[in-house]
PyMOL commands that place a pseudoatom at each C-alpha (Angstrom):
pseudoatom trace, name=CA, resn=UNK, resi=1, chain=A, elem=C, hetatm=0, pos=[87.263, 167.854, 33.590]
pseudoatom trace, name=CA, resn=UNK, resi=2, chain=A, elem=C, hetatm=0, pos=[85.952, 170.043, 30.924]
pseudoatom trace, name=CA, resn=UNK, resi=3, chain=A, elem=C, hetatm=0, pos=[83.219, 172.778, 32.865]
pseudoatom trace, name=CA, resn=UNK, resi=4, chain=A, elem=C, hetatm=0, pos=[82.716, 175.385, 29.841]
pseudoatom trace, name=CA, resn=UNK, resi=5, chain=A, elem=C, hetatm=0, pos=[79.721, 173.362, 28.937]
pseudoatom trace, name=CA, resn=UNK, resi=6, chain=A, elem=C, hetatm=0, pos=[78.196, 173.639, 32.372]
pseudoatom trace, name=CA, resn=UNK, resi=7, chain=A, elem=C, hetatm=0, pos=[78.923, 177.686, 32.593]
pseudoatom trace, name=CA, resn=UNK, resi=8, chain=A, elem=C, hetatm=0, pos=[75.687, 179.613, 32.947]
pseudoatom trace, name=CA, resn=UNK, resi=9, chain=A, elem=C, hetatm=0, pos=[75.899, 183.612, 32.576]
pseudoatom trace, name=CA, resn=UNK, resi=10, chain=A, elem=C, hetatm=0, pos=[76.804, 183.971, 36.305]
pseudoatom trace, name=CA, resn=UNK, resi=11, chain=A, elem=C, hetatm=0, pos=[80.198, 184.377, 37.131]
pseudoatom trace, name=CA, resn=UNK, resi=12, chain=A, elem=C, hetatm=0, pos=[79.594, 183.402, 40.796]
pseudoatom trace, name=CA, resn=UNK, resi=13, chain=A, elem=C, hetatm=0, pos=[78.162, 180.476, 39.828]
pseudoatom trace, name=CA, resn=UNK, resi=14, chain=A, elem=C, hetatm=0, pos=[80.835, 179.663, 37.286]
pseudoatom trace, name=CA, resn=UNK, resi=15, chain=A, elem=C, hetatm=0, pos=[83.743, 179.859, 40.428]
pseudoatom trace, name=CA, resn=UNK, resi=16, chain=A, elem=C, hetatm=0, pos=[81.520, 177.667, 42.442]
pseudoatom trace, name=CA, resn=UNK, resi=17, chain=A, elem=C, hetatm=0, pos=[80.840, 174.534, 39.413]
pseudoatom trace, name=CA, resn=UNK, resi=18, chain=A, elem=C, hetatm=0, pos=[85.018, 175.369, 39.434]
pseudoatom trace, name=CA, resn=UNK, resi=19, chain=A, elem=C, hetatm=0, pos=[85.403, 174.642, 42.854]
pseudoatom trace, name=CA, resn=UNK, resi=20, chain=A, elem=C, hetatm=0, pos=[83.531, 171.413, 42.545]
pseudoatom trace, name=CA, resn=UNK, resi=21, chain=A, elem=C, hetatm=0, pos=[85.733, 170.205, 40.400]
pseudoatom trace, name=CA, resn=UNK, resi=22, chain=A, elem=C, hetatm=0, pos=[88.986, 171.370, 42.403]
pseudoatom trace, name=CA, resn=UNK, resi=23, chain=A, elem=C, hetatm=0, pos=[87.738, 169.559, 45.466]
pseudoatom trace, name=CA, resn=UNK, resi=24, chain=A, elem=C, hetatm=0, pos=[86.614, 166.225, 43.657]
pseudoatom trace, name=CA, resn=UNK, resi=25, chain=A, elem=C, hetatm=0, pos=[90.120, 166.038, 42.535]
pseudoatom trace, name=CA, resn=UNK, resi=26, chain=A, elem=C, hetatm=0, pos=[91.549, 166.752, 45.850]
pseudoatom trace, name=CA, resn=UNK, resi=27, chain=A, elem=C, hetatm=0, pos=[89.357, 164.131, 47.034]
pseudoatom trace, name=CA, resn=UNK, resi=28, chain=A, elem=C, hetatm=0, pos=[90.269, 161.484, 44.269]
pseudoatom trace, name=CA, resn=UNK, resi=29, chain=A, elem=C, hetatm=0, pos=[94.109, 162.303, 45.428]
pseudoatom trace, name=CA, resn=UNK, resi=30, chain=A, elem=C, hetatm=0, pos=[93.738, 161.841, 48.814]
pseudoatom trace, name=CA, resn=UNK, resi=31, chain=A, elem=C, hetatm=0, pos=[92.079, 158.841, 48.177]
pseudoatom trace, name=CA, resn=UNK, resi=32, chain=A, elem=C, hetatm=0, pos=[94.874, 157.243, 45.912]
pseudoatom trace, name=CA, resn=UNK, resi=33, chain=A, elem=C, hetatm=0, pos=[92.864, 157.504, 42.838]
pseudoatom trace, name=CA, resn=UNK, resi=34, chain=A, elem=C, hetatm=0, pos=[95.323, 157.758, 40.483]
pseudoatom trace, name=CA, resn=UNK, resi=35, chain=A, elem=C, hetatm=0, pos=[93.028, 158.985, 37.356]
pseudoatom trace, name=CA, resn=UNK, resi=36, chain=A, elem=C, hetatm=0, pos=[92.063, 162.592, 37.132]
pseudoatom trace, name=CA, resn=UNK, resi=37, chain=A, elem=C, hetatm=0, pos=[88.823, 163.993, 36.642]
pseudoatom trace, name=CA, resn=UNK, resi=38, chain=A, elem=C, hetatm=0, pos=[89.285, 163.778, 33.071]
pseudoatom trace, name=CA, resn=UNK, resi=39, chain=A, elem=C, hetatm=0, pos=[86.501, 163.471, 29.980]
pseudoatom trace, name=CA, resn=UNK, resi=40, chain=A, elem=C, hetatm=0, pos=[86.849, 159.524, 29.295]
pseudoatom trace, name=CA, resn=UNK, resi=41, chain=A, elem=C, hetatm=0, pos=[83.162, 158.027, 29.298]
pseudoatom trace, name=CA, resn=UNK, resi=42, chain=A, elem=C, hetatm=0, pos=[85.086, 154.853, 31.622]
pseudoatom trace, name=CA, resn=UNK, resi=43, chain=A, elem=C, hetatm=0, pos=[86.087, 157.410, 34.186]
pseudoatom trace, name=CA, resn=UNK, resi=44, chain=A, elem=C, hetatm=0, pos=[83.005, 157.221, 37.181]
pseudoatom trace, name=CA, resn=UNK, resi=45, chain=A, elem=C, hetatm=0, pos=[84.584, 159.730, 39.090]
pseudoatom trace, name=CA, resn=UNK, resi=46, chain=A, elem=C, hetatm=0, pos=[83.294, 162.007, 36.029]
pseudoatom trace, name=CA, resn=UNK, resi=47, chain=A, elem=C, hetatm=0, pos=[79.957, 160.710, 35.323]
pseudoatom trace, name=CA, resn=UNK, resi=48, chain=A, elem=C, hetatm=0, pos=[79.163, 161.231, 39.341]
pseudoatom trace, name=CA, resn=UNK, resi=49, chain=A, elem=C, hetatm=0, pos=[80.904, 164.702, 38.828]
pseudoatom trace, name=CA, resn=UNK, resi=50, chain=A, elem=C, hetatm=0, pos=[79.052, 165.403, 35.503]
pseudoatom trace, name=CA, resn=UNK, resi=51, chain=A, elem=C, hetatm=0, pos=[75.841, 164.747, 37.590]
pseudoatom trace, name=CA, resn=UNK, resi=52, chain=A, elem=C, hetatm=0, pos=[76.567, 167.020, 40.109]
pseudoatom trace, name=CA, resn=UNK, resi=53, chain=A, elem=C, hetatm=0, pos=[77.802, 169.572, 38.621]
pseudoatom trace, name=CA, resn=UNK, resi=54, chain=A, elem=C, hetatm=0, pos=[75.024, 169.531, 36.339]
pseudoatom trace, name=CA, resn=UNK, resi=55, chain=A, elem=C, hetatm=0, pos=[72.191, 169.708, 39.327]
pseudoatom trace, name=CA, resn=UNK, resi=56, chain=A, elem=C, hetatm=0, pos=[73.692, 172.320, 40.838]
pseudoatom trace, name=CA, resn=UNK, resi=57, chain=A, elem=C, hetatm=0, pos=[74.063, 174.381, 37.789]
pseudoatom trace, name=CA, resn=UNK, resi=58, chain=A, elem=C, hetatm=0, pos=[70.184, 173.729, 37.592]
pseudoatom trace, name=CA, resn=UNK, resi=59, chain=A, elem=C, hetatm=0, pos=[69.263, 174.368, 40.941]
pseudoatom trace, name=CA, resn=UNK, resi=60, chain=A, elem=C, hetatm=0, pos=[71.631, 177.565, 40.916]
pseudoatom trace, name=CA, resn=UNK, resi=61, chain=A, elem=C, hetatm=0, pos=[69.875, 178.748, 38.055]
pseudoatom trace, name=CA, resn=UNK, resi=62, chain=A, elem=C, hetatm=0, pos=[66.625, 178.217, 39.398]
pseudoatom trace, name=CA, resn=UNK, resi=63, chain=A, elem=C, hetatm=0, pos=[67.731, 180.177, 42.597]
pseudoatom trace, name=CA, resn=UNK, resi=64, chain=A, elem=C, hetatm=0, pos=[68.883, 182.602, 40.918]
pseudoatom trace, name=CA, resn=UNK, resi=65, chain=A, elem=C, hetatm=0, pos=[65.825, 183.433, 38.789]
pseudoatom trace, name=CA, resn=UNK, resi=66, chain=A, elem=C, hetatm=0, pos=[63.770, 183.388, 41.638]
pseudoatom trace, name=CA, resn=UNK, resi=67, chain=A, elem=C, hetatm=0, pos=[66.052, 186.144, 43.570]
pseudoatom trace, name=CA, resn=UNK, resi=68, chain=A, elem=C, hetatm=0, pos=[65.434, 188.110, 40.056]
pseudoatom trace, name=CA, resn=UNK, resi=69, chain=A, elem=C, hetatm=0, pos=[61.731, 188.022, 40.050]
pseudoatom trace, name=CA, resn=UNK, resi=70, chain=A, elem=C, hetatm=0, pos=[61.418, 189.000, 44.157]
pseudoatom trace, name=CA, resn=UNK, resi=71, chain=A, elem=C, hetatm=0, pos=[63.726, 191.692, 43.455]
pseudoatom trace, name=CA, resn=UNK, resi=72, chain=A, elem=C, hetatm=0, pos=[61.492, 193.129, 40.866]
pseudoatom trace, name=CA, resn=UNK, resi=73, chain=A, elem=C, hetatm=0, pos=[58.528, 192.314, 43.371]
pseudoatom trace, name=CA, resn=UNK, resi=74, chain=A, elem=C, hetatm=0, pos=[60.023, 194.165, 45.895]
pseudoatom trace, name=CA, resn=UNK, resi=75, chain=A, elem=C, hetatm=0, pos=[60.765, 197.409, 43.497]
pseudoatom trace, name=CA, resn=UNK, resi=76, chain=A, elem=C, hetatm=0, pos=[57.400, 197.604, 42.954]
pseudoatom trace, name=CA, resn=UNK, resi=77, chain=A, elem=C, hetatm=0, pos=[56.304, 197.135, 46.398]
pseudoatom trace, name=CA, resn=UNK, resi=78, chain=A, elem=C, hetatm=0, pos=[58.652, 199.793, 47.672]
pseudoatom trace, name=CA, resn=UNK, resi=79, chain=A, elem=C, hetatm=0, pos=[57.550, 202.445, 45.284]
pseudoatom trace, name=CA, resn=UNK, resi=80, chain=A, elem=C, hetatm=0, pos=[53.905, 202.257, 46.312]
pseudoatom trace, name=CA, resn=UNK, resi=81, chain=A, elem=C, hetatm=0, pos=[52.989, 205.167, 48.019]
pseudoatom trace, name=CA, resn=UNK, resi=82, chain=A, elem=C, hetatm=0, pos=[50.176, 204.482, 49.253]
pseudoatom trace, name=CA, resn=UNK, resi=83, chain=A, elem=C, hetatm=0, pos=[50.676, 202.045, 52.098]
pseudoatom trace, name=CA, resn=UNK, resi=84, chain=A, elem=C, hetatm=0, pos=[47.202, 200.711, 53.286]
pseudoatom trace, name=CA, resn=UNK, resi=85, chain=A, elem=C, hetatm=0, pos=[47.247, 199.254, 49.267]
pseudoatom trace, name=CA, resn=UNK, resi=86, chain=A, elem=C, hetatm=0, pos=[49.774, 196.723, 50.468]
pseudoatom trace, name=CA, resn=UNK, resi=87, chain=A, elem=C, hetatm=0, pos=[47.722, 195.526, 52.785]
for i in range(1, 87): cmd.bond("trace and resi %d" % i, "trace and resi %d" % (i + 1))
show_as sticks, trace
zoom trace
C-alpha cells in the first residue's frame, strides 16, 4: 500500500505509518491472506489500513503540535527571572 499520501513533515512519524503497514502485511501472511496490502478499492484489508493509518497520522499530528506549543510555553517560563511572577 501506497503511504506517500499519508506522510506528514515528520520523519518519525513517517517510519511509524511505515511500520503499520509492514506489520499489517505480516499479519495478512500469517494469516493465509493471500492478497497484499495493495491500492484496489475491493481489498478490506486496505480500507481498515487506510483508516488507521489515517487516525494515527491525525492524532500524531495533533500530538505533535501540542509538544510544539508547551515547548514554547516552557521557553518562556524558564527565562522569567523573576520567580514569584510564576506563581
Amino acid at each position: 500500500m501506497d503511504t506517500s499520501i499519508y506522510h506528514s513533515d515528520n520523519e518519525n512519524l513517517n517510519k511509524l505509518l511505515d511500520g503499520i503497514v509492514a506489520e499489517m502485511n505480516g499479519y495478512a501472511k500469517a494469516q493465509g491472506i493471500t492478497s497484499s496490502l495493495s491500492d484496489t478499492a475491493d481489498n478490506p484489508l486496505t480500507d481498515t489500513l487506510s483508516a488507521i493509518i489515517g487516525k494515527v497520522k491525525d492524532y500524531a499530528d495533533t500530538q505533535l503540535s501540542h509538544i510544539t506549543k508547551l515547548n514554547e510555553i516552557g521557553i518562556a517560563l524558564s527565562s522569567e527571572q523573576n520567580l514569584q511572577k510564576l506563581h
